[in-house]
Backbone as CSV, one residue per row, in Angstrom:
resi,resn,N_x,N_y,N_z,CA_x,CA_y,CA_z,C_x,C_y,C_z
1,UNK,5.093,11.251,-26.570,4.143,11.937,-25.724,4.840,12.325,-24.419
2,UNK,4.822,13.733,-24.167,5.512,14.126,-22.835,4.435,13.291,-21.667
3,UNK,5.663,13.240,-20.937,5.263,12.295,-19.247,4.105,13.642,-18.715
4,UNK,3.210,12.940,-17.855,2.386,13.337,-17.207,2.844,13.659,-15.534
5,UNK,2.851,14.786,-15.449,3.060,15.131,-13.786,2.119,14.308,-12.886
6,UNK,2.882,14.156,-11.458,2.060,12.819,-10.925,1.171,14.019,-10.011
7,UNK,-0.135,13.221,-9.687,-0.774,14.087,-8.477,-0.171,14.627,-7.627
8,UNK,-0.705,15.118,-6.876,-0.350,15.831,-5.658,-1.435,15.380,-4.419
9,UNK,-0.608,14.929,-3.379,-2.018,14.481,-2.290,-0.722,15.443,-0.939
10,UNK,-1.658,16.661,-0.068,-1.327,16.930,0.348,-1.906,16.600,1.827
11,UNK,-1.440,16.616,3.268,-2.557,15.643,4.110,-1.662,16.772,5.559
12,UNK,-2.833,17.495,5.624,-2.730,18.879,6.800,-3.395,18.196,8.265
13,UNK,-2.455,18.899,9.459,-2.817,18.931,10.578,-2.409,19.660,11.636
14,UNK,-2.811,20.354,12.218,-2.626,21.418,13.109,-0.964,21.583,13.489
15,UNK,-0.084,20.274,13.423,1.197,20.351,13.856,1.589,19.675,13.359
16,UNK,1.321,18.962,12.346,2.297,17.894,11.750,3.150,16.783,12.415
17,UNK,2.484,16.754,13.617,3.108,15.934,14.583,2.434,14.053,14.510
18,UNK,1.811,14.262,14.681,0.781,12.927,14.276,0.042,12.860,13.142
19,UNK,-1.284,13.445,13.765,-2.402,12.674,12.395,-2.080,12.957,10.766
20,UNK,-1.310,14.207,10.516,-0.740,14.139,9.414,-0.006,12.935,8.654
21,UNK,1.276,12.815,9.690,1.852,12.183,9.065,1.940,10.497,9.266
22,UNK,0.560,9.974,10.006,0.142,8.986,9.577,-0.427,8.656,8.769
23,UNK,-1.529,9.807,8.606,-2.299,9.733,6.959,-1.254,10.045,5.827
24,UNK,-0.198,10.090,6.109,0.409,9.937,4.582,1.480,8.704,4.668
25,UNK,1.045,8.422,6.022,2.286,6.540,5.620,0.804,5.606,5.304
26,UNK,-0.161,5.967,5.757,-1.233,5.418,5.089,-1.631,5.147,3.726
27,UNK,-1.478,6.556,3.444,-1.643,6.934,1.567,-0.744,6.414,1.108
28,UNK,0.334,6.440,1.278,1.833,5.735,0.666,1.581,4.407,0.814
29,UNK,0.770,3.469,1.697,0.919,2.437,1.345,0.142,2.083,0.864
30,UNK,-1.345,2.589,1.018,-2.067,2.406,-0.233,-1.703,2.363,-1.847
31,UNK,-1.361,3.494,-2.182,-0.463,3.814,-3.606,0.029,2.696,-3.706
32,UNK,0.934,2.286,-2.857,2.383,1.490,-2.930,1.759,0.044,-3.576
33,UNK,0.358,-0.620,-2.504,0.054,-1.433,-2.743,-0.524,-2.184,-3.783
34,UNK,-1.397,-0.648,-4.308,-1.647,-0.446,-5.989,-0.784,-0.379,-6.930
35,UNK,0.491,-0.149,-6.382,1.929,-0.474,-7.701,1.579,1.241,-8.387
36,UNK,0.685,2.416,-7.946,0.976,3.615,-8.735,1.711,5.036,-7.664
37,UNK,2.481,4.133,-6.622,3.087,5.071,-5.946,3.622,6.284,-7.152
38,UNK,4.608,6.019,-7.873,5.065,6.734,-8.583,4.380,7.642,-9.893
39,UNK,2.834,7.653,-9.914,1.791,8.734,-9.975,1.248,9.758,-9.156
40,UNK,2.478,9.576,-8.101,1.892,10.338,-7.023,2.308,11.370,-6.221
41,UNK,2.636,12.371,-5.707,3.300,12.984,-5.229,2.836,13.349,-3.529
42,UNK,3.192,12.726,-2.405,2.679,12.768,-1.049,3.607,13.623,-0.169
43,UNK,2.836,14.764,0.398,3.536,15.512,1.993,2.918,15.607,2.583
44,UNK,2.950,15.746,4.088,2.065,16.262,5.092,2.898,17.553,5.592
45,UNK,1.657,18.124,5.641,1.732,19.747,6.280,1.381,20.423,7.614
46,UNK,1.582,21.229,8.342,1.045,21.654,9.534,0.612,23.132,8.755
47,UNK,-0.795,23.130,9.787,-1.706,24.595,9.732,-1.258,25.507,10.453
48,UNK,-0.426,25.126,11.722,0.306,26.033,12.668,1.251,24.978,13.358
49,UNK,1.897,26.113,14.238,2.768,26.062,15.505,2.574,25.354,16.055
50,UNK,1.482,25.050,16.894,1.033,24.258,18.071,0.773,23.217,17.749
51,UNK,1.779,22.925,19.380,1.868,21.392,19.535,0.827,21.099,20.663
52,UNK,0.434,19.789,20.643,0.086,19.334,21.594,0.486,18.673,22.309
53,UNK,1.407,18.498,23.391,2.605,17.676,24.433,1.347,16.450,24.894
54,UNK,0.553,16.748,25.262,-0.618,15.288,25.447,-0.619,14.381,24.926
55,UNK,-0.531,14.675,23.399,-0.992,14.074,22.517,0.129,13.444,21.748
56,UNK,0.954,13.738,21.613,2.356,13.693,21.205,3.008,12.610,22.310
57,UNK,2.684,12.857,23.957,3.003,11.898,24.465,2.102,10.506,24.936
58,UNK,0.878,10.647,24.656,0.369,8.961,24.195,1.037,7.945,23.277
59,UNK,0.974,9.302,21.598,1.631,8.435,20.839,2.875,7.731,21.121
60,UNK,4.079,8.032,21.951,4.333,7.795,22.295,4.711,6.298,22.864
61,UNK,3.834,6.899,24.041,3.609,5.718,24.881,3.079,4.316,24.226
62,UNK,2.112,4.451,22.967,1.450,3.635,22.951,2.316,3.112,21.664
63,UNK,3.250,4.000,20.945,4.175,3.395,19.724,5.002,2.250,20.405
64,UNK,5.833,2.468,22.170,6.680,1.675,22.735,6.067,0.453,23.345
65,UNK,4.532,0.704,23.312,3.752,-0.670,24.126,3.909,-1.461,23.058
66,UNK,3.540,-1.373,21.310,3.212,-1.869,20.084,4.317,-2.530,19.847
67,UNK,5.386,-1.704,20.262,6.920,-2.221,19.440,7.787,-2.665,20.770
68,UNK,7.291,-3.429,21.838,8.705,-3.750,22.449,8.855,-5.234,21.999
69,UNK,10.242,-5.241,22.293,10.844,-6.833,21.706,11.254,-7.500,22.563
C-alpha cells in the first residue's frame, strides 16, 4: 500500500515575526507529544510586509526577562 502524504498545517500572520511562528512551535509540540509529528507537515507564513517594531520589541524584552541565567 503506497504511504500516505502527511497533512499540511499551515499557521499565517501578518509578518511572520511572532504569533505565527509560535503557533507552530506550539503545533510541533503538540504533534511531537502525540508521537504523529511525522503525519504532519508544519510552516508558518506571513500575509504581508509589515512589521511591527513594538511588538517585535516586547517579545523581545520579555524572551530575555524568561531566559536570563
Amino acid at each position: 500500500m503506497a504511504e500516505q502524504a502527511p497533512t499540511s498545517a499551515l499557521l499565517l500572520c501578518l509578518g511572520n515575526t511572532c504569533q505565527s511562528l509560535i503557533a507552530e512551535a506550539i503545533f510541533r509540540k503538540l504533534v511531537t507529544d502525540q508521537n504523529v509529528l511525522d503525519n504532519w507537515r508544519v510552516d508558518s507564513a506571513a500575509t504581508s510586509i509589515l512589521v511591527e517594531p513594538p511588538t517585535l520589541l516586547q517579545l523581545q524584552k520579555t524572551w530575555n526577562k524568561q531566559n536570563r541565567t
